[in-house]
C-alpha positions as CSV (number, residue, x, y, z in Angstrom):
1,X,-75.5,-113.9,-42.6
2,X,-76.0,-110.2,-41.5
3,X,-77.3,-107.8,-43.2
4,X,-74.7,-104.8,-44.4
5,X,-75.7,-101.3,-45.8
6,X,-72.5,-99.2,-47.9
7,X,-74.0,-95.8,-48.0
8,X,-72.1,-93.9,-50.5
9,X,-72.4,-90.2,-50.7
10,X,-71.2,-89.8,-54.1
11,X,-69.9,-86.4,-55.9
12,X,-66.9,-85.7,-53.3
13,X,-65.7,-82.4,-54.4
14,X,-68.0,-81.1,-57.0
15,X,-68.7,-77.9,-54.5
16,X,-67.2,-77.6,-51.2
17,X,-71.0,-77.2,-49.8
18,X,-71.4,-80.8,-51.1
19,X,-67.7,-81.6,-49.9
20,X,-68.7,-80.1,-46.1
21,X,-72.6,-81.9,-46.5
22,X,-71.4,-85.0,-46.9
23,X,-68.6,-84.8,-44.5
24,X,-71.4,-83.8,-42.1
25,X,-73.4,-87.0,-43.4
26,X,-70.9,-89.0,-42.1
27,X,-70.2,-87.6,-38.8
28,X,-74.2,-86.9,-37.9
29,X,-75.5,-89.6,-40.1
30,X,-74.9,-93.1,-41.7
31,X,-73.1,-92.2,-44.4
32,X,-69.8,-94.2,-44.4
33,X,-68.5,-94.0,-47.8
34,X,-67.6,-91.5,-50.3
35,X,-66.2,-91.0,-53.7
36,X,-64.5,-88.6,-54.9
37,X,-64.2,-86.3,-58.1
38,X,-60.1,-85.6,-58.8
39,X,-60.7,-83.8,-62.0
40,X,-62.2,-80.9,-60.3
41,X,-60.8,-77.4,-58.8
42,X,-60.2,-77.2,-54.8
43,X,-59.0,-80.8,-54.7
44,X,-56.2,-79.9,-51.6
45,X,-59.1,-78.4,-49.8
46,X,-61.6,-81.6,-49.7
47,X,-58.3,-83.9,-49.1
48,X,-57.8,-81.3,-45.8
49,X,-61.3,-81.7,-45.1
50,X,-61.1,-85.3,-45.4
51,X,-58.9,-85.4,-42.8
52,X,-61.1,-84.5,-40.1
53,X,-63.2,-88.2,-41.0
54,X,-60.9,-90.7,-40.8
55,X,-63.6,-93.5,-40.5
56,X,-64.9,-92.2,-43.5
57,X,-64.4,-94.8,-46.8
58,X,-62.9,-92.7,-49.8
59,X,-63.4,-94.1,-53.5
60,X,-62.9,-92.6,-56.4
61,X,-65.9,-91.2,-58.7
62,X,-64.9,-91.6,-62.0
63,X,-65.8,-88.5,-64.3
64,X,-65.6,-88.1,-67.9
65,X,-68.6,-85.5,-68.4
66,X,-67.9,-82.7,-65.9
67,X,-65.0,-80.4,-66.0
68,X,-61.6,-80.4,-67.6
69,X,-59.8,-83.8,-68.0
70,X,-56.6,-84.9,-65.6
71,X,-54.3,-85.6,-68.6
72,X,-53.6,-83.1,-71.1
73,X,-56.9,-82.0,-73.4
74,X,-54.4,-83.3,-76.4
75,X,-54.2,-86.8,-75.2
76,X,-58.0,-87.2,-75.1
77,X,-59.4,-85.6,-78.2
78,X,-62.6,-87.8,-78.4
79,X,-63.5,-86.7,-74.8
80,X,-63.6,-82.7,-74.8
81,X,-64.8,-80.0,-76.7
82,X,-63.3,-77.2,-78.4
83,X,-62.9,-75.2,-74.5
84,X,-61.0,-78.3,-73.7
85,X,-63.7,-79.6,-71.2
86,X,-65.4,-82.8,-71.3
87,X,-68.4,-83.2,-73.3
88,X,-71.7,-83.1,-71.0
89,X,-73.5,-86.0,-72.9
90,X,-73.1,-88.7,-71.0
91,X,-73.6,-91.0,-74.1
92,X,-70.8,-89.7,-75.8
93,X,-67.8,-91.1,-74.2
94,X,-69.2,-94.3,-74.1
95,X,-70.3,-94.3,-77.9
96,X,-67.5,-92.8,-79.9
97,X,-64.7,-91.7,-77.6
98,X,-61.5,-93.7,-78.0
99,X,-60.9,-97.1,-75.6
100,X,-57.4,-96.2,-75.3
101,X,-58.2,-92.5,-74.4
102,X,-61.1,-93.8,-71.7
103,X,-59.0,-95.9,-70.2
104,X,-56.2,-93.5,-70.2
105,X,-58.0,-90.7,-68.3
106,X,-59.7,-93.0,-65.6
107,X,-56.2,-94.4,-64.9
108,X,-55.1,-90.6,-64.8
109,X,-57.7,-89.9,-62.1
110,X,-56.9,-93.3,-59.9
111,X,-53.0,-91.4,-60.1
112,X,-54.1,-87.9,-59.1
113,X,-56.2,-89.7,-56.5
114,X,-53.2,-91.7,-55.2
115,X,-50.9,-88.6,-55.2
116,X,-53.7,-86.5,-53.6
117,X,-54.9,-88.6,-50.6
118,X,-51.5,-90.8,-50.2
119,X,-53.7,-93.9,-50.4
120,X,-55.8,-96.2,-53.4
121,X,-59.6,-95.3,-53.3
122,X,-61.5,-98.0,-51.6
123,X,-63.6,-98.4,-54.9
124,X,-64.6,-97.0,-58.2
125,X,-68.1,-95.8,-59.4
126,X,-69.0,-93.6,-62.2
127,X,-70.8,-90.2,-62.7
128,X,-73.8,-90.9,-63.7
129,X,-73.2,-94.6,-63.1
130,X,-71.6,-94.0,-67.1
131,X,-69.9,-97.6,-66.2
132,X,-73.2,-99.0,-67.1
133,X,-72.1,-98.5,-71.1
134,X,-69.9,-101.4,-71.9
135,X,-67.2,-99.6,-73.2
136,X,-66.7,-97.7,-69.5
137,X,-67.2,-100.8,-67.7
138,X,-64.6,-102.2,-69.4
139,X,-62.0,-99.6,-68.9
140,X,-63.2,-99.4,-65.1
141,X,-62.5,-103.1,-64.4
142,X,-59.2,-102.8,-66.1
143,X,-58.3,-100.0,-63.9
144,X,-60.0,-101.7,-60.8
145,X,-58.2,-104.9,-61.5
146,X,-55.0,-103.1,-61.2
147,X,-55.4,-101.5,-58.2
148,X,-57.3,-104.4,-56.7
149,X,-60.0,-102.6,-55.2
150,X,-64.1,-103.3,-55.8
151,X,-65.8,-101.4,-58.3
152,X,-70.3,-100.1,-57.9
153,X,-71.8,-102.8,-59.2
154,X,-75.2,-101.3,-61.0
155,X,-77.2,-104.8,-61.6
156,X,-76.5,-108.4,-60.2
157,X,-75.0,-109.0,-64.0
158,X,-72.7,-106.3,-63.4
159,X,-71.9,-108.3,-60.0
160,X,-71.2,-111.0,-61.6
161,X,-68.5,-109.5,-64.3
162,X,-67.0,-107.7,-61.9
163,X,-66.1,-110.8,-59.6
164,X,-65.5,-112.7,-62.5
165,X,-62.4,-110.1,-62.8
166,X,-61.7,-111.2,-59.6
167,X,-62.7,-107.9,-57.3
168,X,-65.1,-107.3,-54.9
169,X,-68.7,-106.2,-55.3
170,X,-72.2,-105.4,-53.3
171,X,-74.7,-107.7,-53.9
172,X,-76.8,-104.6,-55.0
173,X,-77.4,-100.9,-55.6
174,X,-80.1,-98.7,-54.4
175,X,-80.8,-95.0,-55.0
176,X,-81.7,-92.8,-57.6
177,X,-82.2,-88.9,-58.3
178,X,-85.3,-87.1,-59.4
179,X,-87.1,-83.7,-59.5
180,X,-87.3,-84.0,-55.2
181,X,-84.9,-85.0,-52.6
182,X,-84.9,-88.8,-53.2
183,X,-83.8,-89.9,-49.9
184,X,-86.3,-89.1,-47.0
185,X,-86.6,-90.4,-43.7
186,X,-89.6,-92.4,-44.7
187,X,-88.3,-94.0,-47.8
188,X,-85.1,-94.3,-45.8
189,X,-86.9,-96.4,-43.2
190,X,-88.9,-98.5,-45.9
191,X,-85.6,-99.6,-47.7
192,X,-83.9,-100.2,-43.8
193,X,-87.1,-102.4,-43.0
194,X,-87.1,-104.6,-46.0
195,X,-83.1,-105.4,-46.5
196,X,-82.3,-108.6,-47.1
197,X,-79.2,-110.5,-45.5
198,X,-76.7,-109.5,-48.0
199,X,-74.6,-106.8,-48.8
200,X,-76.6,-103.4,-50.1
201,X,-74.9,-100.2,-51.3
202,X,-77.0,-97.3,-50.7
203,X,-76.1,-94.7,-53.3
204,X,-76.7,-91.0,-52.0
205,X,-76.1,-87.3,-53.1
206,X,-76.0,-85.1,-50.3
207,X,-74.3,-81.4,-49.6
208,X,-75.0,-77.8,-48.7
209,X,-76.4,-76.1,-52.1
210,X,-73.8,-72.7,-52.2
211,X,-73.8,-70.9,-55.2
212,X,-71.2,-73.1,-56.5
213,X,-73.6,-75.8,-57.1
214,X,-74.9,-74.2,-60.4
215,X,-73.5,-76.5,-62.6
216,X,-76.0,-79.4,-60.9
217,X,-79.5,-80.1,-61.8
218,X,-79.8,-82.0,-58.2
219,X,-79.3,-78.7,-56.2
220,X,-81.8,-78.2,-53.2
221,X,-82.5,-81.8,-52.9
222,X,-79.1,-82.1,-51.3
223,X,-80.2,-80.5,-48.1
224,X,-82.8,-82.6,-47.8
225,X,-81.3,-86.0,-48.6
226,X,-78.8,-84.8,-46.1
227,X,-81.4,-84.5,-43.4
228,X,-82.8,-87.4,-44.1
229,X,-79.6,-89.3,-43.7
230,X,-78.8,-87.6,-40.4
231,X,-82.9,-87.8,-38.5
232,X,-82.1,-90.1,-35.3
233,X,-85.1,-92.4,-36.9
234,X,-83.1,-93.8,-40.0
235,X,-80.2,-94.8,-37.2
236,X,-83.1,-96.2,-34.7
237,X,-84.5,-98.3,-37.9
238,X,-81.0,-99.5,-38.5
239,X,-80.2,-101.3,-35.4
240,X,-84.0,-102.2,-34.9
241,X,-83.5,-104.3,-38.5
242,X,-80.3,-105.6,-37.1
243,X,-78.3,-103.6,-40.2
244,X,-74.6,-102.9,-40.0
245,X,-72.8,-100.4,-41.4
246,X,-69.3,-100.8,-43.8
247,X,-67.8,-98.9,-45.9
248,X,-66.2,-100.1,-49.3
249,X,-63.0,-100.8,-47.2
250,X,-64.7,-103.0,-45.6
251,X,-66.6,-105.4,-48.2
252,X,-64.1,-108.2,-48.6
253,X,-64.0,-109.1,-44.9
254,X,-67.8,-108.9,-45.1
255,X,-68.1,-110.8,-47.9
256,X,-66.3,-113.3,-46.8
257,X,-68.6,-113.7,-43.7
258,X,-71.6,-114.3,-46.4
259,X,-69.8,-117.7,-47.2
């Protein structure tokens, strides 16, 4: 079979500097996926944006730690604080806030997303991949399952559950954050090089770093993951390792190729 690479740009619409990055990703780059944060302000904004990528795969990144929730602070007590914000601990919603309240919000956010870009999100992932905490995971695949779409699979078991539910997944995940830009050309080339014939998402967080971007720790390292993902040399490895790009829109039609 062929080898396929998903590379998601995650955190759609946390700034518009990250909004306009990414877009930029996608158009100079090999980013070909997105997902997309609904709870956040200037949501009309990124959908117009948006529009200028239509090859561009948009999911939707579930967020339960960042901002103000889509439903109504009074129908998700165990998620916020006293401001009515969610609670930045990503442990917490997982541990001790309420299944029905979970699940409520994140089918909230598929609506808004719906309502917003006129379309289901090719896929779900998680802020800080908080699906990874059973109690998410669970409320993500009941919402995935509903809208039939694919859902980030973190680990092969995760794989596993989620086609068990009968959706779509990549066969794995690579990426990761850190105190540097994580993505550079050479580790970008590396991971290219030594791809295996199977389906790899390639999970990214590039952007501009405007002043909105305070309330990220990953700030600076944008820009360069961004130039990483855009240097002629990552697309040059690519077709040298015989790699083809998809987006999540994309997966079932390439899975089924695997078979």
């Amino acid at each position: 079979m062929a080898k396929y690479l998903i590379v998601n740009a995650d955190d759609f619409n946390l700034t518009e500097g990250v909004t306009r990055g990414i877009l930029d990703g996608h158009r100079h780059g090999i980013i070909t996926s997105t997902t997309v944060m609904v709870n956040l302000p200037g949501l009309t904004r990124t959908r117009d944006l948006a529009r200028e990528a239509s090859g561009l795969g948009l999911g939707l990144h579930v967020n339960l730690t960042l901002g103000a929730p889509v439903l109504p602070v009074g129908a998700v007590p165990s998620l916020v604080d006293g401001a009515g914000h969610f609670v930045r601990d990503r442990s917490r919603a997982g541990e001790s806030g309420a299944m029905l309240e979970i699940r409520a919000e994140i089918a909230a956010q598929a609506r808004r997303f719906e309502e917003v870009f006129r379309r289901r999100p090719t896929h779900l992932d998680t802020h800080y991949h908080m699906h990874r905490l059973p109690r998410i995971l669970a409320a993500v695949l009941d919402v995935a399952g509903e809208l039939g779409v694919p859902v980030r699979a973190l680990t092969p078991e995760m794989a596993a559950l989620i086609r068990a539910r009968g959706l779509s997944a990549a066969d794995r995940l690579i990426g990761e954050v850190g105190p540097d830009a994580y993505w550079t050309t050479e580790r970008l080339g590396e991971c290219i090089r030594s791809m295996r014939e199977d389906i790899t998402e390639l999970s990214c967080h590039p952007g501009y770093a405007d002043e909105a971007l305070a309330i990220s720790s990953y700030t600076a390292q944008r820009e360069g993951e961004l130039r990483a993902l855009c240097d002629p040399a990552v697309r040059a490895a690519l077709a040298a390792s015989g790699v083809r790009l998809i987006h999540y829109g994309m997966l079932a039609a390439a899975s089924a190729g695997k078979q």
